[in-house]
C-alpha atoms as a printed R data frame, in Angstrom:
    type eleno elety resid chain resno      x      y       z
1   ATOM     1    CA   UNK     A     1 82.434 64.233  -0.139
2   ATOM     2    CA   UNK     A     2 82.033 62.579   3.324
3   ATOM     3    CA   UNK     A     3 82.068 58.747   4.285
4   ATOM     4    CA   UNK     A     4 78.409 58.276   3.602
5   ATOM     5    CA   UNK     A     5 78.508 59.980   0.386
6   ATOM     6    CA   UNK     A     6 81.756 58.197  -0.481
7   ATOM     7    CA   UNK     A     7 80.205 54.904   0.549
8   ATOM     8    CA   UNK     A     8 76.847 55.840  -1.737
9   ATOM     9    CA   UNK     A     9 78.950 56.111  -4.764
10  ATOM    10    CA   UNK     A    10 80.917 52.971  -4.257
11  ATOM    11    CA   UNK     A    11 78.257 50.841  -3.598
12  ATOM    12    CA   UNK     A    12 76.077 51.759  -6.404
13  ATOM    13    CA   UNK     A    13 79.162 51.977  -8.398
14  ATOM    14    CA   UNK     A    14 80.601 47.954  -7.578
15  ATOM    15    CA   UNK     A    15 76.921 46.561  -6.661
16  ATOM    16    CA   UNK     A    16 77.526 43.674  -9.246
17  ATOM    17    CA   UNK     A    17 80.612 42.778  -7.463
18  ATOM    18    CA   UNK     A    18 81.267 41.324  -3.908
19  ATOM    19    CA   UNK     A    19 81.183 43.994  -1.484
20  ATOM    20    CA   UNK     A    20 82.304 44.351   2.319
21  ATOM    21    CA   UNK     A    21 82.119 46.618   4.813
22  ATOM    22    CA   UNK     A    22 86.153 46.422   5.478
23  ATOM    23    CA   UNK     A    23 86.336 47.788   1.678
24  ATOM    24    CA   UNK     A    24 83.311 50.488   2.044
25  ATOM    25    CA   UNK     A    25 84.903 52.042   5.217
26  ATOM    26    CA   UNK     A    26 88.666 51.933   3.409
27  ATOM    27    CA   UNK     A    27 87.269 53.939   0.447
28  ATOM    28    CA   UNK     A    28 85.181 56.717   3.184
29  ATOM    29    CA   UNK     A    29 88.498 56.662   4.553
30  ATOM    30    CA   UNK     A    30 86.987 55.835   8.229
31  ATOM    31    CA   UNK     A    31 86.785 52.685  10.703
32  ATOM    32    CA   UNK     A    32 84.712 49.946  10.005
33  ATOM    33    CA   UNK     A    33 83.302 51.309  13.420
34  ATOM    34    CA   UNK     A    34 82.991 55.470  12.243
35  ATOM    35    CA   UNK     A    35 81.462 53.881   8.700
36  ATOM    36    CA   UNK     A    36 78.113 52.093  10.456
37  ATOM    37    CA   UNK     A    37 77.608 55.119  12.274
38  ATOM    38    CA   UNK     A    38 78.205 57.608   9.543
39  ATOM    39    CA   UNK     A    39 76.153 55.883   7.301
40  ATOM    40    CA   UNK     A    40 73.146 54.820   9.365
41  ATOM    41    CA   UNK     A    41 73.156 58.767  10.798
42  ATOM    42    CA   UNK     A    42 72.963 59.760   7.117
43  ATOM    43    CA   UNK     A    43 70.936 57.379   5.886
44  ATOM    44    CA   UNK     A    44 68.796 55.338   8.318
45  ATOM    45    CA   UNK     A    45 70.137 52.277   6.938
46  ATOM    46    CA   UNK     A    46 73.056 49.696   7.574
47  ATOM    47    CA   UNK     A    47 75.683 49.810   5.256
48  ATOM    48    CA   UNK     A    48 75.369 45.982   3.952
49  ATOM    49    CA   UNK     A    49 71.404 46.018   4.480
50  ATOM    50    CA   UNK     A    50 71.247 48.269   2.042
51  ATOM    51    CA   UNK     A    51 73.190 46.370  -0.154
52  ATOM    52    CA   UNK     A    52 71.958 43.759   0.174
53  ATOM    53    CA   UNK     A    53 68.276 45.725  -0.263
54  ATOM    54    CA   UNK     A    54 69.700 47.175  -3.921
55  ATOM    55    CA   UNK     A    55 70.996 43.847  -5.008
56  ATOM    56    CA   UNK     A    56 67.605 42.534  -4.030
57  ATOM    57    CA   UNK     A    57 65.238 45.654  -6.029
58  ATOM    58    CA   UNK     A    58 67.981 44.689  -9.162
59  ATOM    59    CA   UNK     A    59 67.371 40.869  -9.187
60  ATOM    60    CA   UNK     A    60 63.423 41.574  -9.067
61  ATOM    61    CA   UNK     A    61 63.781 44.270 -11.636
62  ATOM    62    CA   UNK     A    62 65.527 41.484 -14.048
63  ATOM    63    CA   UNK     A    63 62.731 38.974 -12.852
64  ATOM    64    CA   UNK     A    64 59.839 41.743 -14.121
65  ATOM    65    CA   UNK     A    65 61.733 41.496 -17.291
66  ATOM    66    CA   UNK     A    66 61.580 37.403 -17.401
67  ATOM    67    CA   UNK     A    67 65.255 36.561 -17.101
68  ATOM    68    CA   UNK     A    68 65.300 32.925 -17.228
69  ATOM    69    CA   UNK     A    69 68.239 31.841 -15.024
70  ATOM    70    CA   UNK     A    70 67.654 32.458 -10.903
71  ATOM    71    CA   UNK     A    71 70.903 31.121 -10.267
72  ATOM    72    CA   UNK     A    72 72.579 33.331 -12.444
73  ATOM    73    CA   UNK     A    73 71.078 36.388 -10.585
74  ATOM    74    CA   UNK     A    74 71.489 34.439  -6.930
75  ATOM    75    CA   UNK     A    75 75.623 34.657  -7.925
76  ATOM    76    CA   UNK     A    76 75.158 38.568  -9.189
77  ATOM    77    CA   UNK     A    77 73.640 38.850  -6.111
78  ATOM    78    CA   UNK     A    78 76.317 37.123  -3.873
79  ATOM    79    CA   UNK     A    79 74.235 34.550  -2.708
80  ATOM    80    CA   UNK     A    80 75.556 31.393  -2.669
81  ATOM    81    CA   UNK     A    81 72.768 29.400  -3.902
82  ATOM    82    CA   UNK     A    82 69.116 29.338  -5.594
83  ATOM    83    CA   UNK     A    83 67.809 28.248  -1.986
84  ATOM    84    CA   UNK     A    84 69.861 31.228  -0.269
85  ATOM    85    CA   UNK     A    85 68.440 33.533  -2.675
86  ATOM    86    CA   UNK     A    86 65.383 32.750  -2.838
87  ATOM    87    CA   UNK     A    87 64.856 32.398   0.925
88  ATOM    88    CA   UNK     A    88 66.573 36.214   1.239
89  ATOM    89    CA   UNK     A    89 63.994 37.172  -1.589
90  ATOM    90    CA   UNK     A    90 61.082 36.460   0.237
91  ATOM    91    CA   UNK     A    91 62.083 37.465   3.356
92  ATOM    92    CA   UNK     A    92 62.540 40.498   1.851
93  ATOM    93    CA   UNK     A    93 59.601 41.608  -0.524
94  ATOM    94    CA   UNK     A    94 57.860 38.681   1.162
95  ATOM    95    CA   UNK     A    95 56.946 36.307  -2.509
96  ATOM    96    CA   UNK     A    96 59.366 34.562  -4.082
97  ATOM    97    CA   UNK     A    97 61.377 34.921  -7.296
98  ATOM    98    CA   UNK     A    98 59.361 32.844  -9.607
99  ATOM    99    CA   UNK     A    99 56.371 34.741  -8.761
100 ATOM   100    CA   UNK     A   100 57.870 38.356  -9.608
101 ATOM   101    CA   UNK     A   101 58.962 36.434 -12.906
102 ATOM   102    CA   UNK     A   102 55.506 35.193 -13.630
103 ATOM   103    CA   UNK     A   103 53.744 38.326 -12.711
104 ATOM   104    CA   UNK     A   104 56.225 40.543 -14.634
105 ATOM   105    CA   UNK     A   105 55.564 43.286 -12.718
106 ATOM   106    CA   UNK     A   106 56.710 45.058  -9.772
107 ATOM   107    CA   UNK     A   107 54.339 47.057  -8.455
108 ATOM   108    CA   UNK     A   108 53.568 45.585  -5.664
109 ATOM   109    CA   UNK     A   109 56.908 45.227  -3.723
110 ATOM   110    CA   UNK     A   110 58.778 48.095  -1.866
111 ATOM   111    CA   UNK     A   111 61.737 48.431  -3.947
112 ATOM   112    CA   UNK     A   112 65.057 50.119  -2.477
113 ATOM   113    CA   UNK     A   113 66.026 52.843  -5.158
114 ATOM   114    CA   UNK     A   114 69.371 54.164  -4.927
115 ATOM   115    CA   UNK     A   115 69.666 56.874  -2.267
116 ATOM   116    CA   UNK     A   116 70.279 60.589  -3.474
117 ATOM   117    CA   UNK     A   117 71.363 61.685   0.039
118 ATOM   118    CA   UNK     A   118 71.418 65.367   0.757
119 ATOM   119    CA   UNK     A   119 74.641 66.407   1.510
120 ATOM   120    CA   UNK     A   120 73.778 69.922   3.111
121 ATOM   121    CA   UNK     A   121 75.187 69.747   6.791
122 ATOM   122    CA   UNK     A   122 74.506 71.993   9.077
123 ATOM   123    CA   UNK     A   123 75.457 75.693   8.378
124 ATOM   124    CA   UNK     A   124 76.770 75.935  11.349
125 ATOM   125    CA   UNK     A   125 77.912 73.355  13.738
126 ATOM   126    CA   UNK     A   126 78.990 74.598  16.867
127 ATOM   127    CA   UNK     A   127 83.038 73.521  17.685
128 ATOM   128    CA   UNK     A   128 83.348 71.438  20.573
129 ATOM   129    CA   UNK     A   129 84.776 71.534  23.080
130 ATOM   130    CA   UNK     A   130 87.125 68.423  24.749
131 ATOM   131    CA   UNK     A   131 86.717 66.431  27.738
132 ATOM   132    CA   UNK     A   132 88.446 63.294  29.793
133 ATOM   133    CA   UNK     A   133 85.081 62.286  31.543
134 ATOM   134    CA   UNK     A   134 85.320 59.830  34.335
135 ATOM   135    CA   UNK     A   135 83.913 56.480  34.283
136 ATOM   136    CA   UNK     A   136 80.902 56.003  35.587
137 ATOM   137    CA   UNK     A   137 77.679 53.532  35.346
138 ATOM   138    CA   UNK     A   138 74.302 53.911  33.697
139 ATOM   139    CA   UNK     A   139 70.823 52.162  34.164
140 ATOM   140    CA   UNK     A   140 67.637 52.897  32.726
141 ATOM   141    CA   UNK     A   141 65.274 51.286  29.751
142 ATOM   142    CA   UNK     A   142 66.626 50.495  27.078
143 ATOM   143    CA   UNK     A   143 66.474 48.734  23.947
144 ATOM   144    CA   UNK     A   144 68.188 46.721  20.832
145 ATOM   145    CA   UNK     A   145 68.071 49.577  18.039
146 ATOM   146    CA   UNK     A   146 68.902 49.141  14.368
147 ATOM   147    CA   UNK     A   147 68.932 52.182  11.380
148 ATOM   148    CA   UNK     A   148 65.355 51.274  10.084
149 ATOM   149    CA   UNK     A   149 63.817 51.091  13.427
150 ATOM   150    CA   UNK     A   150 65.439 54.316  15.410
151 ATOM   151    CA   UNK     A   151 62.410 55.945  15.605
152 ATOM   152    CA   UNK     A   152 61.314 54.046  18.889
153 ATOM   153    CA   UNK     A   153 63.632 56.079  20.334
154 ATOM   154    CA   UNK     A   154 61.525 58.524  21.876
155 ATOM   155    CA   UNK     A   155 59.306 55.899  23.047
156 ATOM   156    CA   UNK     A   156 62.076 54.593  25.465
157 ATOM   157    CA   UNK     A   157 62.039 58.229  26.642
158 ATOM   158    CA   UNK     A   158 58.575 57.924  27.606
159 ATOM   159    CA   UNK     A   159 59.025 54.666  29.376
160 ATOM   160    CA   UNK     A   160 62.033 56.380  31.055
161 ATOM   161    CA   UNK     A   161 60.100 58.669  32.820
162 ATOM   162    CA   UNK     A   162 57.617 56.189  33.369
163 ATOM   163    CA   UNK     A   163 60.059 54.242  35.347
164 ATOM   164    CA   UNK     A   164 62.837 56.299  36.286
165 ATOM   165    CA   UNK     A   165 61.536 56.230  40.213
166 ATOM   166    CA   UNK     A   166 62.051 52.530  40.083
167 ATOM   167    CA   UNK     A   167 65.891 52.962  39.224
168 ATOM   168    CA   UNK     A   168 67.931 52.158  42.436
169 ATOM   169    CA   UNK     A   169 71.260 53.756  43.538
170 ATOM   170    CA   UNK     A   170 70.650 56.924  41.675
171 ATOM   171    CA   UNK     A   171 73.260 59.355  41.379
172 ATOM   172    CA   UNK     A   172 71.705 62.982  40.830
173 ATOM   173    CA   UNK     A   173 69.213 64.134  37.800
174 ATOM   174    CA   UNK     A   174 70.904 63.880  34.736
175 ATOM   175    CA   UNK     A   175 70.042 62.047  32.126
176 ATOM   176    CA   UNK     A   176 71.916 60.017  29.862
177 ATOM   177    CA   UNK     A   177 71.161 58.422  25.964
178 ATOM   178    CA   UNK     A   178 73.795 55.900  25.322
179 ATOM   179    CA   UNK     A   179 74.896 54.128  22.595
180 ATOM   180    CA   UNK     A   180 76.796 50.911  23.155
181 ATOM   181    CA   UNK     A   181 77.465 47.156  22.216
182 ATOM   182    CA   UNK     A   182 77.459 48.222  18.541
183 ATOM   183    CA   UNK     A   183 77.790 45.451  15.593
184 ATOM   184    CA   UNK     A   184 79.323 46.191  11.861
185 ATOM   185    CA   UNK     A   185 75.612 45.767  11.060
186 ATOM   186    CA   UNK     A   186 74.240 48.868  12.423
187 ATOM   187    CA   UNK     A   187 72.538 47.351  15.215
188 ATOM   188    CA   UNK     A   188 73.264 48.953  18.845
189 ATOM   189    CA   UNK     A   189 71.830 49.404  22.242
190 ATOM   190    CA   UNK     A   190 70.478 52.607  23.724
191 ATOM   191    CA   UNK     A   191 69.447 52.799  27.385
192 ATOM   192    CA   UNK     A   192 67.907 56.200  28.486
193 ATOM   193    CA   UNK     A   193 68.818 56.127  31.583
194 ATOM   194    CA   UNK     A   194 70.537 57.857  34.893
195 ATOM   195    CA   UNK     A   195 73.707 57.625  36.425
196 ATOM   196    CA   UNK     A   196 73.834 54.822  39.400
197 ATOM   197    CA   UNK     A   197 76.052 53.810  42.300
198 ATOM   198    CA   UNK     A   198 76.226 50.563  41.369
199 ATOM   199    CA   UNK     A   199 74.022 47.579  39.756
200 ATOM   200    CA   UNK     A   200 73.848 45.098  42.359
201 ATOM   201    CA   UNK     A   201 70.271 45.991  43.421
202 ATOM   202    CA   UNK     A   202 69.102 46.616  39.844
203 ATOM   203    CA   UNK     A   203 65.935 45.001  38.413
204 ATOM   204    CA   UNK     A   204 66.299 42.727  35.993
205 ATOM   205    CA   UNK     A   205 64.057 44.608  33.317
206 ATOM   206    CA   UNK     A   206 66.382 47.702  33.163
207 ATOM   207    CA   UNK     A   207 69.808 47.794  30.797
208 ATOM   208    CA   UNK     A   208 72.523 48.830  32.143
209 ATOM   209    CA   UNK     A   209 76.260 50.110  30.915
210 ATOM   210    CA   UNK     A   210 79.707 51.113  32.097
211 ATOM   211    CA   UNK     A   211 81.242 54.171  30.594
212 ATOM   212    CA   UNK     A   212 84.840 54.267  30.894
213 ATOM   213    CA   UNK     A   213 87.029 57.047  31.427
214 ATOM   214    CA   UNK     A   214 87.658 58.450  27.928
215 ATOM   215    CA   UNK     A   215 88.881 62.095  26.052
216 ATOM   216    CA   UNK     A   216 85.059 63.356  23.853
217 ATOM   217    CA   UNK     A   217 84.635 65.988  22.094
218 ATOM   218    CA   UNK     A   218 81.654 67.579  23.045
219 ATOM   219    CA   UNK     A   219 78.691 68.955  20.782
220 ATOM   220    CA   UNK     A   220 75.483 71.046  21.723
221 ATOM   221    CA   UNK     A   221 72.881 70.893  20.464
222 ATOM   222    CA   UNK     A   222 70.993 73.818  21.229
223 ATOM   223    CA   UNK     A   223 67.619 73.212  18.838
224 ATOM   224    CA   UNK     A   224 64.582 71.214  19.154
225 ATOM   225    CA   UNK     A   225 65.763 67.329  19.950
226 ATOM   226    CA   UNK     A   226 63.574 66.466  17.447
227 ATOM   227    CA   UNK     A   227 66.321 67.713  15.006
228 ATOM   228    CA   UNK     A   228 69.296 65.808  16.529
229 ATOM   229    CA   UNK     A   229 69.855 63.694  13.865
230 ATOM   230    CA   UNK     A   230 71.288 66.306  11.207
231 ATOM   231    CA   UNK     A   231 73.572 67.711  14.081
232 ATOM   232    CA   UNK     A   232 74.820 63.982  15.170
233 ATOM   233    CA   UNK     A   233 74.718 63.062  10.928
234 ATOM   234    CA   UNK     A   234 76.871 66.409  10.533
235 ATOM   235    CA   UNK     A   235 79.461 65.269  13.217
236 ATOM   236    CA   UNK     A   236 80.047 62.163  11.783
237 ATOM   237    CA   UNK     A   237 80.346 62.885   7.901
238 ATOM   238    CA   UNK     A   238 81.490 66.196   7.939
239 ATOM   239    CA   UNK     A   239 83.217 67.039  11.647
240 ATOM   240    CA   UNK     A   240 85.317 63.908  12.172
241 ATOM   241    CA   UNK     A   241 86.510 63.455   8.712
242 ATOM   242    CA   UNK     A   242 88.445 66.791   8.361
243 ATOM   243    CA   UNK     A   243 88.972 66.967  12.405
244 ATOM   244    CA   UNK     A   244 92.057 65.051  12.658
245 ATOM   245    CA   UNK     A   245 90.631 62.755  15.398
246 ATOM   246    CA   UNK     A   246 89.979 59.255  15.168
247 ATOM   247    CA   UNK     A   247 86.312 57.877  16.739
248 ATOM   248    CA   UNK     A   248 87.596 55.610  19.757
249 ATOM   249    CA   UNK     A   249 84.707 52.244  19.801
250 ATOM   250    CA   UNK     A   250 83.427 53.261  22.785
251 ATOM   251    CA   UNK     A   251 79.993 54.115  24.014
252 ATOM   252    CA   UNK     A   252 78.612 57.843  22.902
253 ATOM   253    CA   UNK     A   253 76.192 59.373  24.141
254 ATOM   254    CA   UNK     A   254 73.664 62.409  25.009
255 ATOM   255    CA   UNK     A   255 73.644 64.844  28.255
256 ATOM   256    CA   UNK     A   256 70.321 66.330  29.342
257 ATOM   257    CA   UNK     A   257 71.023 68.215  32.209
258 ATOM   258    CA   UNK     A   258 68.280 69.980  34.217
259 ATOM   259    CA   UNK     A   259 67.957 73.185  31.141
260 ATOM   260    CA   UNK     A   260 66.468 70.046  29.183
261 ATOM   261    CA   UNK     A   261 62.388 69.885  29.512
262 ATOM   262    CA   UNK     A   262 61.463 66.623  28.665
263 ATOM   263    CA   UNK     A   263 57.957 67.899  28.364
264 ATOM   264    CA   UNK     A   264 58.529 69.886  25.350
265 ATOM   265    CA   UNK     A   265 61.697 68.864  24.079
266 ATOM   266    CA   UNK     A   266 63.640 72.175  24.429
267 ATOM   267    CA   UNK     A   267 66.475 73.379  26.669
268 ATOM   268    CA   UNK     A   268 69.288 71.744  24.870
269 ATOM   269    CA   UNK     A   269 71.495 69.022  25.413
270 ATOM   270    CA   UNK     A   270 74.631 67.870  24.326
271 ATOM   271    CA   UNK     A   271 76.510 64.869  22.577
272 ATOM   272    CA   UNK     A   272 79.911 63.208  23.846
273 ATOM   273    CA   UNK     A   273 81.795 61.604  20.658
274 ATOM   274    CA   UNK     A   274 84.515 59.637  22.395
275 ATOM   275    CA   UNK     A   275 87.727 60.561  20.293
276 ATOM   276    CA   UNK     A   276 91.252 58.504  20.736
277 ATOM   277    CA   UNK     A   277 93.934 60.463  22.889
């Protein structure tokens, strides 16, 4: 069972009791770090949004079913409050409790059933091999990413090569999708971008990173880059676990060297997983 799975089964398992994400990652037996990514490669959620999404879809199911005391299911639901709860409630299925409780039905919200992930990894992931790549810098477009929203992705591609002319201080022609300034809540930034000289002449409407020096191992990924996600969702709950190798928190991210054609998305590229020495 890998960290994702592991993590399904505990949350769905403990929902009625407080949950954290140092507890969820002990029991995938991963970083806090290893567990966001696992999950939200498996998944396309954050680990607590979706708990906090299934405590949510339980409370309105009680609601439906007229349960009288709010309070009672703002503590099951490890809010703090009625006023907590109920402000989390709308935000979420965007009406409040009282009015799920006086419709009695719940037809008309988006519910978060429990996930039944597929567990099927690749059949064959190709091993990697390892690198200590330099440090360098990246700039390029980029943007604030979380699970639910990773499908812009492709978009920032676009813009990319939109802009990439205006990127100054360029350092050859490959391209680079990093991952960095990650949060326990899933959220992280991803620049598509190029290496650079330096970023003292950079626009201001570019993102920017510094890669440090650091041992990867080193995926490709030799399909379609629209299927990335089941080779990167493979690395993370099935490679990593049984490798031996613990994920260093640094940035990741994916190589397209000149075999890649942007234009129709084959060629190939590959993924550096920064690994602890």
């Amino acid at each position: 069972m890998n960290p994702a799975q592991k993590a399904l089964w505990f949350i769905e398992s403990h929902l009625a009791e407080p949950l954290n994400l140092d507890d969820i990652a002990a029991i995938g037996g991963v970083s806090r770090f290893h567990m966001v990514r696992a999950f939200g490669a498996a998944t396309g959620f954050s680990v607590m949004r979706y708990v906090r999404a299934r405590r949510l879809t339980e409370a309105a199911r009680a609601l439906a079913k007229g349960a009288p005391d709010i309070l009672a299911l703002a503590l099951d639901a490890d809010y703090g409050s009625h006023e907590a709860f109920t402000r989390a409630f709308r935000d979420h299925f965007g009406v409040t409790p009282e009015a799920v409780r006086a419709a009695t039905r719940l037809d008309h919200l988006k519910l978060q059933e429990p996930i039944l992930m597929d567990s099927t990894a690749l059949d064959q992931l190709p091993k990697p091999r390892f690198e200590t790549g330099k440090a360098f810098l990246v700039a390029g477009v980029g943007e604030r990413i979380h699970c639910e929203n990773g499908a812009v992705i492709p978009g920032l591609w676009h813009r990319f090569h939109q802009s990439i002319d205006g990127v100054p201080a360029r350092i050859g022609n490959v391209a680079y999708g990093v991952c960095c300034n990650g949060d326990d809540a899933g959220n992280f930034d991803y620049i598509a971008g190029v290496e650079v000289a330096d970023f003292s002449d950079l626009p201001r409407e570019f993102y920017h990173a510094r890669i440090p020096a650091q041992k990867y191992a080193v995926f490709t990924h030799a399909d379609h880059v629209s299927t990335i996600r089941r080779t990167i969702s493979t690395i993370w709950n099935h490679w990593l676990p049984g490798s031996g190798h613990e994920v260093a928190d640094a940035p990741n991210f994916e190589r397209y060297d000149e075999k890649f054609d942007p234009m129709t998305g084959n060629g190939g590229l590959e993924i550096w997983v920064p690994i602890r020495s």
